[in-house]
C-alpha positions as CSV (number, residue, x, y, z in Angstrom):
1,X,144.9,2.0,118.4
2,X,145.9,2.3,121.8
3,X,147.8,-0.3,123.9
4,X,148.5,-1.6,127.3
5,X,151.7,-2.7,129.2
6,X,153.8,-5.6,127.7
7,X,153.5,-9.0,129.3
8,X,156.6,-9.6,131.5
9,X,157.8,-5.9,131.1
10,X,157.7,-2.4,133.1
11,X,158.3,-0.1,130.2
12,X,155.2,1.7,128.9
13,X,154.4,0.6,125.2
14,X,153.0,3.6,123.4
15,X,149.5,4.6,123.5
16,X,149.6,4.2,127.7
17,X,150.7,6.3,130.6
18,X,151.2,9.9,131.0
19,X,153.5,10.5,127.6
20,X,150.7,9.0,125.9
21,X,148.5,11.4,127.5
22,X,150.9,14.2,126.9
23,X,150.9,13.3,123.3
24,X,147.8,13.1,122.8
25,X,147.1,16.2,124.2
26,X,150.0,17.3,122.2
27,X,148.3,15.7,118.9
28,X,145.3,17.7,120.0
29,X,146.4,21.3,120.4
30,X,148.5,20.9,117.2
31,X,144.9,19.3,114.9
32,X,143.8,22.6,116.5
33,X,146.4,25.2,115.4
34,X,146.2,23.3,111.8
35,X,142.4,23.9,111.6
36,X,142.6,27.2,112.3
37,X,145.5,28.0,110.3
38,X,142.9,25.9,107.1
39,X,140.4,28.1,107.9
40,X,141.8,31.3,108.2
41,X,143.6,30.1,104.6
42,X,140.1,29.1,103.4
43,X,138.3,32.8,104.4
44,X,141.2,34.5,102.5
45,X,141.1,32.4,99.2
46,X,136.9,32.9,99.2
47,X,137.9,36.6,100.2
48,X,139.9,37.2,97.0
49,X,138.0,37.6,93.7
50,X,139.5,35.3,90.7
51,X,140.1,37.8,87.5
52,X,137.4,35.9,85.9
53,X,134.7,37.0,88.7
54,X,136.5,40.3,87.9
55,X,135.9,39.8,84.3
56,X,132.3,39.3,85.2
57,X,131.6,41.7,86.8
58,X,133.0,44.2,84.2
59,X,130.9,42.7,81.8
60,X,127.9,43.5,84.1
61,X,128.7,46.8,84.7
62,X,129.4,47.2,80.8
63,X,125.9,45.8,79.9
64,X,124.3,48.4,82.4
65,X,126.0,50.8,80.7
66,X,128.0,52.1,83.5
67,X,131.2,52.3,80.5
68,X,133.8,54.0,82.9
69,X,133.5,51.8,85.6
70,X,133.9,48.6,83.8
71,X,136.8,50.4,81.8
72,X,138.2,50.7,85.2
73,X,138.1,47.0,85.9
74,X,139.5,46.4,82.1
75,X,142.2,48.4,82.3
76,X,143.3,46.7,86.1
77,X,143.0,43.3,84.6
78,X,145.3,43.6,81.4
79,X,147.8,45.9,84.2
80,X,148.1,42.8,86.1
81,X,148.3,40.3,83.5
82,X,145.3,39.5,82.7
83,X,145.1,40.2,78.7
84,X,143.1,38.7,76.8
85,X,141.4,38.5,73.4
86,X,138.0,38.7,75.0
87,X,139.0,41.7,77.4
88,X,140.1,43.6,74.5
89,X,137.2,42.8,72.6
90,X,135.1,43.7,75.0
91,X,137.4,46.9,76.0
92,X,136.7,47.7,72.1
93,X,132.7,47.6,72.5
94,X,132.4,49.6,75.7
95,X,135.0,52.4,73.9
96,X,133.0,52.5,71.0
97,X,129.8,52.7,72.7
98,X,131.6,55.9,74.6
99,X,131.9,57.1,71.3
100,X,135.9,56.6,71.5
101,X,136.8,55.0,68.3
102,X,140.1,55.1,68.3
103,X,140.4,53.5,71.4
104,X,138.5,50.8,70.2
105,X,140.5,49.9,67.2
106,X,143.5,50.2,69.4
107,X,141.8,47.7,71.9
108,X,141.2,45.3,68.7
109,X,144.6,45.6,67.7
110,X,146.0,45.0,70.9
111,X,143.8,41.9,70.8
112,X,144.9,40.8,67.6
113,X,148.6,41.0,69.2
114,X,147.6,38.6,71.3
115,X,145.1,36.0,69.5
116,X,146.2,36.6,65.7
117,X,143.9,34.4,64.0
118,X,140.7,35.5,65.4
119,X,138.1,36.1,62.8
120,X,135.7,38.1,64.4
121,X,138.6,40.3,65.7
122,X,139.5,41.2,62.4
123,X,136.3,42.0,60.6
124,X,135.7,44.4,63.2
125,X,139.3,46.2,62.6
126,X,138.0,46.1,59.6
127,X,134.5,48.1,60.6
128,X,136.4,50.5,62.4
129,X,138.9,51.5,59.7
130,X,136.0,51.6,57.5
131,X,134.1,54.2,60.0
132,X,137.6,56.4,60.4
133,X,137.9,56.7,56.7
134,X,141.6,55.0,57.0
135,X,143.4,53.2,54.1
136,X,144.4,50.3,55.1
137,X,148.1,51.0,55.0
138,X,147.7,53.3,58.1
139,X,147.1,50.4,60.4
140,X,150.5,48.8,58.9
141,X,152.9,51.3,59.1
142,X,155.9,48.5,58.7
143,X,155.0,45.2,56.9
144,X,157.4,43.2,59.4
145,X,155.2,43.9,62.0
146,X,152.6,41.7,59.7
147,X,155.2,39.0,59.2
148,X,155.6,39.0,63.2
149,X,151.8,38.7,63.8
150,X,152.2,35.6,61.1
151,X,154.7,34.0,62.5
152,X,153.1,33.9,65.6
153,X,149.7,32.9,64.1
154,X,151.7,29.9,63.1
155,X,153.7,29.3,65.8
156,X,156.4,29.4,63.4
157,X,158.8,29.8,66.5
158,X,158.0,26.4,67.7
159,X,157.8,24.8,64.0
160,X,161.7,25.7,63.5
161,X,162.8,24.7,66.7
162,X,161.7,21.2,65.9
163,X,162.9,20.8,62.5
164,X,166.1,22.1,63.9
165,X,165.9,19.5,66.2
166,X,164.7,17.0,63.6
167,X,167.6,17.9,61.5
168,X,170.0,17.1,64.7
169,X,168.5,13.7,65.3
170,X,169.0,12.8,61.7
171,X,172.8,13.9,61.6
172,X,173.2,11.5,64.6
173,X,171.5,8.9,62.9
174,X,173.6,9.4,60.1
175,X,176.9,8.8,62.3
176,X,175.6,5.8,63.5
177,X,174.0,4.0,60.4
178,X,176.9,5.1,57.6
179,X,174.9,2.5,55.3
180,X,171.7,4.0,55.2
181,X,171.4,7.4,53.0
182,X,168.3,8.8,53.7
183,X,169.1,10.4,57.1
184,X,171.7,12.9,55.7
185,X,169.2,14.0,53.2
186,X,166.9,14.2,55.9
187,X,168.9,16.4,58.1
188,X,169.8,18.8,55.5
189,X,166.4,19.2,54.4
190,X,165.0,20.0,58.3
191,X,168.6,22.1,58.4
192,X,167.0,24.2,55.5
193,X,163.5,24.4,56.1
194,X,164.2,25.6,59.9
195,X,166.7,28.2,58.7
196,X,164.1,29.7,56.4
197,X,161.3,29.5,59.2
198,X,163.6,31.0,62.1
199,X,164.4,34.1,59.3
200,X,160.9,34.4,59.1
201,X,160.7,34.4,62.8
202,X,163.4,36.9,63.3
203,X,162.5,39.2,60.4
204,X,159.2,39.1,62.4
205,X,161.0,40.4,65.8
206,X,162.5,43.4,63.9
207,X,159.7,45.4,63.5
208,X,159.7,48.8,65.2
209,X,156.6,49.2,68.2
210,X,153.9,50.4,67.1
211,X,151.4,52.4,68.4
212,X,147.6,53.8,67.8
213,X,146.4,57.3,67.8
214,X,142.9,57.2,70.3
215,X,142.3,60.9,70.4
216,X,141.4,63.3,67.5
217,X,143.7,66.2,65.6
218,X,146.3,64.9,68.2
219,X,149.5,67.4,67.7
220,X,153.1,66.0,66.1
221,X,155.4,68.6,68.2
222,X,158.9,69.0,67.0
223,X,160.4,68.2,70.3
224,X,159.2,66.5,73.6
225,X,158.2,69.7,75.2
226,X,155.1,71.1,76.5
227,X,156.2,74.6,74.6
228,X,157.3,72.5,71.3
229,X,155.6,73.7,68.1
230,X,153.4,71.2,66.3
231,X,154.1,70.3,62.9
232,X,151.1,68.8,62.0
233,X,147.9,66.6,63.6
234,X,147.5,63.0,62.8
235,X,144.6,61.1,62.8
236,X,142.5,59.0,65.0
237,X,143.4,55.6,64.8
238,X,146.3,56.1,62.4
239,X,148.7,53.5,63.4
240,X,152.6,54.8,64.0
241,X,155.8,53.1,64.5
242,X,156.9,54.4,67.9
243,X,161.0,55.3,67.5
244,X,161.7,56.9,71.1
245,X,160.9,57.6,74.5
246,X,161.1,60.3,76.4
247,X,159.4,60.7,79.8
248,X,155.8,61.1,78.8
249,X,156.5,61.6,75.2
250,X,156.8,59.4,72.2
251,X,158.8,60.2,69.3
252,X,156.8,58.9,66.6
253,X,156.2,58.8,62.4
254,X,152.7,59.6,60.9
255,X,152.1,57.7,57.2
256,X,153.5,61.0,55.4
257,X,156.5,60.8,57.1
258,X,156.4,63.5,59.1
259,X,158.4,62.9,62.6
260,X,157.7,64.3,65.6
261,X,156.6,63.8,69.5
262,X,153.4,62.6,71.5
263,X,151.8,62.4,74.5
264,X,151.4,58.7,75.7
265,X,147.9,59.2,76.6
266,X,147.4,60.8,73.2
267,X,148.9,57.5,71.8
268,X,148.8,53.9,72.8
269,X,151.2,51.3,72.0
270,X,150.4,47.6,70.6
271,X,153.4,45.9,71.7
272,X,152.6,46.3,75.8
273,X,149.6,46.7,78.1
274,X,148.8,50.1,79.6
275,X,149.9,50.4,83.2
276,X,147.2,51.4,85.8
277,X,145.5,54.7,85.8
278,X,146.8,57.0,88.2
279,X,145.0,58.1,91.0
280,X,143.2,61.4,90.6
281,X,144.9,64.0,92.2
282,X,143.4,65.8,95.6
């Protein structure tokens, strides 16, 4: 609201004058600079796709059937963080459509990492072992890495964290109320119960990575060389604990026993997303 001079007074009361008008023309140029500044903020955010657009569109270019393409996309999502149970699955159907089976297990069980109680998920690992002719051991080459899927089905984690903490409250209670008896019962029954859970837990955390074979007759070398010699072929789909790295080789073991080294792109692991595809070379 603007004002005028003050009765009995020369000093200018704000909203009068020329610092008024400098203000205001102040007030002006900087409402200015701000509504640019909101719109050029406002072109860039409707510039930049959301990964669910990105999912989208994926799933469009899946359903025309253009597979690599929206393999592409799939494989840039889960690179930047963007994994998903749904992206897998749908990573799963476009792979198999390709006719690449073994990717698409390895797809479902990279989605079963991440969602471990999905139904559907599972009775198409199932499908997929059934169509590779695979005994169901060679998809769980160590039973702690079951355990670990459990315990994070669960949320086991979060279960003995609070009868841990349960357990804490209740010794305090104890030291307070020395008459009442129930609370040091209480706290070493929580005290046992989260001990057993967070063994569970950890147990869960040992298991070796594992990873999934998504090529056919792919060759166990004895060393991580291109000039190695192979000692045998393993399996599409087979699932291995992976044991080493080196460069673009993992040292793996197939369900006879048999240890040796493989390509990473002959092999993909369960416990990590892939990284981005390289550029094709000139």
């Amino acid at each position: 609201m603007r004002t005028t001079r003050d009765p009995g007074t020369g000093i200018r009361a704000p909203g009068s004058g020329l610092w008024a008008k400098r203000c205001c023309a102040g007030s002006l140029l900087v409402g200015a600079a701000l509504a640019v500044a909101a719109l050029s903020a406002w072109e860039t955010g409707a510039s930049q796709v959301s990964p669910e657009q990105t999912f989208r569109e994926a799933t469009s270019l899946a359903q025309s059937g253009d597979y690599p393409a929206a393999l592409t996309i799939y494989r840039e999502l889960a690179a930047g963080g963007h994994e998903s149970g749904s992206l897998y699955w749908n990573w799963a159907q476009v792979s198999r459509a390709r006719g690449a089976v073994g990717e698409a297990l390895w797809a479902l069980l990279r989605g079963r990492e991440l969602e471990p109680g999905d139904t559907a998920t599972a009775r198409e690992i199932e499908s997929l072992r059934s169509a590779l002719n695979l005994d169901p051991a060679e998809l769980s080459p160590s039973a702690l890495s079951g355990l670990g899927r459990l315990a994070r089905r669960l949320h086991l984690a979060l279960f003995a964290t609070l009868l841990l903490l349960a357990s804490l409250g209740a010794h305090v209670t104890a030291r307070l109320a020395r008459a009442l008896r129930w609370p040091v019962a209480a706290a070493w029954l929580g005290f046992a119960l989260g001990s057993v859970t967070a063994t569970f837990v950890w147990l869960g955390s040992l298991a070796p990575p594992t990873a999934v074979v998504v090529r056919r007759d792919v060759a166990l070398a004895d060393a991580a060389s291109p000039t190695a010699s192979v000692l045998a072929t393993m399996r599409e789909g087979e699932a291995v604990p992976v044991l080493d790295v080196s460069g673009p080789y993992l040292h793996v073991q197939d369900s006879s026993g048999a240890r040796g080294w493989v390509l990473v792109e002959d092999v993909r692991r369960l416990d990590q997303a892939l990284p981005p595809a390289a550029p094709p070379r000139q």
